[in-house]
C-alpha positions as CSV (number, residue, x, y, z in Angstrom):
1,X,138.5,116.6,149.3
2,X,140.1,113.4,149.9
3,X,137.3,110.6,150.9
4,X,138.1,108.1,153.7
5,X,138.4,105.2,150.9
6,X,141.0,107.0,149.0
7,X,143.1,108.0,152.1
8,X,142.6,103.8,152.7
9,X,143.5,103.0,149.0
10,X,146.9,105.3,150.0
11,X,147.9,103.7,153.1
12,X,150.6,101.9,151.6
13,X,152.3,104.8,151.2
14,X,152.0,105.6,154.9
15,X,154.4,105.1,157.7
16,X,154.5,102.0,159.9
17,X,154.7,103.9,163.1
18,X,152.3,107.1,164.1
19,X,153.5,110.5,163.3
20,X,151.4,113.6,163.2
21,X,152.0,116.2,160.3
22,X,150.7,119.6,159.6
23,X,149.7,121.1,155.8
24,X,153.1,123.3,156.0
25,X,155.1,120.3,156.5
26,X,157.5,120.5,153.3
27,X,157.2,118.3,150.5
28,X,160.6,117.1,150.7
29,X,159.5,115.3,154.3
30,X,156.3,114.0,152.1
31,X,158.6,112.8,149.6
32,X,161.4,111.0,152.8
33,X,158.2,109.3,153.8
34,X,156.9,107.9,151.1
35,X,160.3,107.1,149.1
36,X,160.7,103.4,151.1
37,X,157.4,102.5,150.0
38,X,158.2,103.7,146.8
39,X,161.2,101.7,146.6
40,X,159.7,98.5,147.6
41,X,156.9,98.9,145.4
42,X,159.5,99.4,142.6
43,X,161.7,96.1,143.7
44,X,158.3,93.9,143.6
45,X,157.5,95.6,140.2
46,X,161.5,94.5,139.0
47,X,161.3,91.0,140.4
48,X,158.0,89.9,138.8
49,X,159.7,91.6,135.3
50,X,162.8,89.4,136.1
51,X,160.2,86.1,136.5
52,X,158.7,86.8,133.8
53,X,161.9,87.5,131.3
54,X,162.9,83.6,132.6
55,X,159.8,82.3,132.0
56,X,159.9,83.7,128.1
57,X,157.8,86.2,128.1
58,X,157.6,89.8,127.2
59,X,159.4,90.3,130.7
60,X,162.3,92.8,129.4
61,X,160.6,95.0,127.6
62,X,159.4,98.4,129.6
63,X,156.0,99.1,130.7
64,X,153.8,102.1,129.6
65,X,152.6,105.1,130.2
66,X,149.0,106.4,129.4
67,X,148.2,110.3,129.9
68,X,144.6,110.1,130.7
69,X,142.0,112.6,130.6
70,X,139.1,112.4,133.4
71,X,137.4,115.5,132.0
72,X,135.9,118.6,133.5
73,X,134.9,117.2,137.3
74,X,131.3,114.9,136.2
75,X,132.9,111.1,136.0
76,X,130.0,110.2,133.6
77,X,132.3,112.2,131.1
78,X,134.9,110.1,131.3
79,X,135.3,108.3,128.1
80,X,134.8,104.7,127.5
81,X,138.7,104.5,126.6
82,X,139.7,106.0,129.8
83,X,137.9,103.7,132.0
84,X,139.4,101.2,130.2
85,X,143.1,102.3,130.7
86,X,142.9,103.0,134.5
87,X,141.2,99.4,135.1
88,X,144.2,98.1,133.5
89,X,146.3,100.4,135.8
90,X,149.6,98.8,137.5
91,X,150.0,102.1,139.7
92,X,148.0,105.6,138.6
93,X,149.5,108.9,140.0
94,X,146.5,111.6,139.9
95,X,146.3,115.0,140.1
96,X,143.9,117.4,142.8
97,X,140.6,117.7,140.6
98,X,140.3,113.7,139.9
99,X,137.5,112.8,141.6
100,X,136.8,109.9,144.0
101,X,133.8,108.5,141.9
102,X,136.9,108.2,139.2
103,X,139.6,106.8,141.9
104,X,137.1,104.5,142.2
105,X,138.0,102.2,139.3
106,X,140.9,101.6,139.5
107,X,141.6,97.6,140.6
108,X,142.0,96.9,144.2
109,X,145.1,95.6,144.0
110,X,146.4,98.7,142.0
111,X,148.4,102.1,143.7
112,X,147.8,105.1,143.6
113,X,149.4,108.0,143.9
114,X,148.8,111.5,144.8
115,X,151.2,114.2,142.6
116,X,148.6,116.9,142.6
117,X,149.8,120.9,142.4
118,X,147.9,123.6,144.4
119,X,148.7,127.2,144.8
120,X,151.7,127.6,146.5
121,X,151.8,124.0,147.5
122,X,153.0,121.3,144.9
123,X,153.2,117.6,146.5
124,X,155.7,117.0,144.1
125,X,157.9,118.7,141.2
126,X,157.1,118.4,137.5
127,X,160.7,116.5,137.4
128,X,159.6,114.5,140.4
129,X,156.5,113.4,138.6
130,X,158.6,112.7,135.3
131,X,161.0,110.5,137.3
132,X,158.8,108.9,138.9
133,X,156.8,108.2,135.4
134,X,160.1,106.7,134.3
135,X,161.0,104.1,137.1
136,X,157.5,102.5,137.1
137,X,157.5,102.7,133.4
138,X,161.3,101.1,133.1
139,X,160.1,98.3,136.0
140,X,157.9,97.1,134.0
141,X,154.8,98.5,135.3
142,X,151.5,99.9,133.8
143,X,151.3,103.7,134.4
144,X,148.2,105.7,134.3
145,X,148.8,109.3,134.6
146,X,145.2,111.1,135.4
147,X,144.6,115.0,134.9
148,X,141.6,116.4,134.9
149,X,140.1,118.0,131.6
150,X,142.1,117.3,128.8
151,X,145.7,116.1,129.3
152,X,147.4,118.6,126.3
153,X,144.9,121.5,127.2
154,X,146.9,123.0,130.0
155,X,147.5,119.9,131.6
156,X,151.6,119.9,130.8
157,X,150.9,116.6,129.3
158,X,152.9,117.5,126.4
159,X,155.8,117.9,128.6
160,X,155.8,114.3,130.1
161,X,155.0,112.5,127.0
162,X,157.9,114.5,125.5
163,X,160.2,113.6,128.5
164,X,159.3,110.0,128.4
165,X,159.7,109.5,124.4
166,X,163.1,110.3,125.1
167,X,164.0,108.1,127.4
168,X,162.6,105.5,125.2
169,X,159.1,105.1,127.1
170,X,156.0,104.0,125.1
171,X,153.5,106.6,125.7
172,X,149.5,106.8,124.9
173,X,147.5,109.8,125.1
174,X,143.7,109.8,126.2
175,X,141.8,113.0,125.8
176,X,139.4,114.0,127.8
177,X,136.9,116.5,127.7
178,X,138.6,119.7,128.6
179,X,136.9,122.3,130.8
180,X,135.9,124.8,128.1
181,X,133.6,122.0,126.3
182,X,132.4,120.6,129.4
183,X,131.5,123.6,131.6
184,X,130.2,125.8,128.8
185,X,127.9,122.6,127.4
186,X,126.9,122.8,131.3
187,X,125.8,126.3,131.1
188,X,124.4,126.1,127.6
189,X,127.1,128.2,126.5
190,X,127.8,127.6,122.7
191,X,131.2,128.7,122.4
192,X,131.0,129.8,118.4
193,X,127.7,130.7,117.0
194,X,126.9,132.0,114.0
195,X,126.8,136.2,113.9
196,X,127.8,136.2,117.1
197,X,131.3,134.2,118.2
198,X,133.4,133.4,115.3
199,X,136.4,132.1,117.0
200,X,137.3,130.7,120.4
201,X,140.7,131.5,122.4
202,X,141.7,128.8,125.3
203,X,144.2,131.5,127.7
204,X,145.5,130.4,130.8
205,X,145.4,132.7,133.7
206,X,148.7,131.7,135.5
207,X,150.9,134.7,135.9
208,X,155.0,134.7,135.6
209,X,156.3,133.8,139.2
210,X,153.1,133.9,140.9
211,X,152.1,137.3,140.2
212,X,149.2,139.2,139.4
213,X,149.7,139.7,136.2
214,X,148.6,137.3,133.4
215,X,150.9,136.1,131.1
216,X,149.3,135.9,127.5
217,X,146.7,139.0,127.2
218,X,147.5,140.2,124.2
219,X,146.1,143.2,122.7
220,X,144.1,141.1,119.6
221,X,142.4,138.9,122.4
222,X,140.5,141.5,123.0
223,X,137.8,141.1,120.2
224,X,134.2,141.3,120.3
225,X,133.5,138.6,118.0
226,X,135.7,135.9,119.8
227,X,135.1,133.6,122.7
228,X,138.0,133.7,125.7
229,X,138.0,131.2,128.1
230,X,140.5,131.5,130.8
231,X,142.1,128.5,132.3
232,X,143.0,129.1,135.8
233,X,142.5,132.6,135.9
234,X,141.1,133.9,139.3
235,X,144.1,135.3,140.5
236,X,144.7,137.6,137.7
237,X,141.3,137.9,137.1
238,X,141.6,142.1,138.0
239,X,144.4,142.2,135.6
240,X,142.7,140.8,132.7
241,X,139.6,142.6,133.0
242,X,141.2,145.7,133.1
243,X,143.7,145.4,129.6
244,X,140.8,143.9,128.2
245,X,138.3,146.6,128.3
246,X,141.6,148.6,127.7
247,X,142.4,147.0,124.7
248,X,138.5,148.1,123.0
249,X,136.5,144.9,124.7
250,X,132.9,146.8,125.5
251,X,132.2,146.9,129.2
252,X,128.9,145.0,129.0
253,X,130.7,142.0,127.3
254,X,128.6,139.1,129.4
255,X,130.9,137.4,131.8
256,X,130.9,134.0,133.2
257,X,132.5,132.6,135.7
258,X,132.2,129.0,137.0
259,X,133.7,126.3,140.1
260,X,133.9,122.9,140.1
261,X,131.8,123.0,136.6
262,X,130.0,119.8,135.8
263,X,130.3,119.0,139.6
264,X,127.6,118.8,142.7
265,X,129.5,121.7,143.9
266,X,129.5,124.2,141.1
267,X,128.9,127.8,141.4
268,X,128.2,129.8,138.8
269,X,128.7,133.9,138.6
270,X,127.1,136.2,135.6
271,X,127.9,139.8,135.3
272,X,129.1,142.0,132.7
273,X,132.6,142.8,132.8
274,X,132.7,145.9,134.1
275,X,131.4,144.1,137.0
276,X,133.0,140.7,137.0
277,X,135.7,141.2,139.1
278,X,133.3,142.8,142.2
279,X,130.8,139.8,141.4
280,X,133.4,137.4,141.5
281,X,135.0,138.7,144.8
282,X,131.6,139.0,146.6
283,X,130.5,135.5,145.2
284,X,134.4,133.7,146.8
285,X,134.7,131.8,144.4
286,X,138.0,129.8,144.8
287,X,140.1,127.3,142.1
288,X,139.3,126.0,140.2
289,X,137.5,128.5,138.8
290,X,136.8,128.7,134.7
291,X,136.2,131.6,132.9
292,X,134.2,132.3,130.0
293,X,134.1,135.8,128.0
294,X,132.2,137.1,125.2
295,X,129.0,137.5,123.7
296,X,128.0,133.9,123.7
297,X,127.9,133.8,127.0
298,X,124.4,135.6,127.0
299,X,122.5,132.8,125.1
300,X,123.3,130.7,128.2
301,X,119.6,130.3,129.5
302,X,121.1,131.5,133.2
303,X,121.9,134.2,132.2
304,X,120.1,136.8,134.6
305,X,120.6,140.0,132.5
306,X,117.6,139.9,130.3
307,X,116.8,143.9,130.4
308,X,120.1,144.0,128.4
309,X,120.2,141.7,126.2
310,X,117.9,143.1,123.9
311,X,120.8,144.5,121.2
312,X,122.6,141.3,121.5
313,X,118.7,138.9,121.0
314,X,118.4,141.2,117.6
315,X,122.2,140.8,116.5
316,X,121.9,136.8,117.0
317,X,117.9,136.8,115.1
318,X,119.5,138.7,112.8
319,X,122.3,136.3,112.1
320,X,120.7,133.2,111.9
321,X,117.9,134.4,109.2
């Protein structure tokens, strides 16, 4: 939810005169209305670079660009580096699950930028949002890119900073703490544990073209001894369940899923996953949504199923004698 101070801190991207727009409005008429602004901001940006080539200093040479990581949704995870970079922000273009407490940093008389994706709505284009990397970064100016989580978890961080090393562009990469660390340390979820979890698998949930089916489920993710978390997955949550169990996963696997984890608003839902997806569904949970799978998921102190744990409290005493 946007706050009435970030909507202010974005009214220089707003038209001079009144106009009313609706949520289906396009993003190409977004885009028409905010591209002036854009433009001017980008002349300013040029002419101080041109003042400051004359005056002999570092005036020609391009800005930067910092991928920065805000972390799972609680801004006392951001990292100390972070803060750092978006205080020294020029212009920072954010994505939806920034939060305001984060927005909040940046300088006063820095812009910001809203290029956030939601399903079946993007404000802008992946290309969009490289271009518009570039032109700030070729003016001269100091760009902060924020994602939540973890920039190269998911984040298609990889793909701008490969992009903008092409075209020449200095670019710096902040982690942050990606969702799987920060929701299952939220849930006291230990994602490996001895005798229990020997691996972890990060999955994303998207499907190919917006359908229903995920994309990467392969048959040897199915294994009782790993962790899967599932970026993104609610959609195809019914989908993964099901090849899962198919594939040999036992049907009382403990199941986790979790919104807006680390965050005033988070919801959590426990089942097993023969269950999950009739929890999930009666819970509405909507994105962003994290999922967590596997055994570990029952030494979380929520979780609620303690009549069956019993096999799975002997297994783990067992391991760690």
């Amino acid at each position: 939810m946007h706050s009435p101070e970030r909507l202010q801190r974005e009214s220089w991207l707003l038209p001079t005169t009144t106009t009313t727009t609706t949520h289906s409005s396009s993003s190409s008429n977004d885009i028409a209305l905010q591209l002036p602004e854009l433009k001017r901001l980008l002349q300013v940006l040029k002419e101080r670079r041109g003042r400051d080539s004359k005056g002999g200093s570092f005036g020609n040479r391009p800005g930067r660009v910092s991928l920065v990581g805000t972390g799972p949704g609680d801004p006392e995870l951001l990292t100390v580096k972070a803060i750092r970079a978006v205080e020294a922000a020029d212009l920072v273009l954010y994505d939806r699950l920034v939060s305001n407490e984060v927005l909040g940093l940046v300088r006063a008389d820095a812009r910001l930028l809203y290029v956030g994706k939601t399903a079946g709505y993007h404000s802008r284009t992946q290309e969009e949002i490289h271009e518009l990397l570039l032109s700030f970064a070729e003016a001269g100016a100091n760009v902060v890119r924020l994602k939540g989580g973890d920039p190269l978890v998911f984040g298609r961080g990889g793909e701008e900073m490969d992009f903008l090393q092409q075209q020449g562009i200095q670019v710096k990469i902040i982690p942050g703490i990606t969702s799987a660390s920060g929701i299952a340390a939220e849930l006291g979820i230990p994602l490996t544990h001895r005798g229990v979890a020997n691996s972890v698998r990060f999955l994303t949930g998207h499907s190919r073209n917006g359908g229903t089916d995920p994309l990467h489920v392969a048959e040897n993710a199915a294994d009782p001894d790993s962790t899967l978390v599932i970026y993104m997955g609610l959609a195809t949550l019914p989908s993964l369940t099901a090849k899962l169990m198919h594939h040999g996963l036992p049907p009382d696997t403990p199941a986790a899923a979790v919104e807006r984890g680390t965050t005033a608003q988070q919801r959590i839902v426990f089942a097993e996953l023969a269950s999950f997806v009739d929890e999930v569904k009666l819970a509405e949970l909507v994105s962003p949504t994290l999922i967590i799978i596997g055994k570990v998921v029952a030494l979380s102190p929520y979780w609620p199923h303690t009549s069956i744990d019993d096999s799975h409290a002997r297994k783990m005493e067992e391991a760690c004698l």
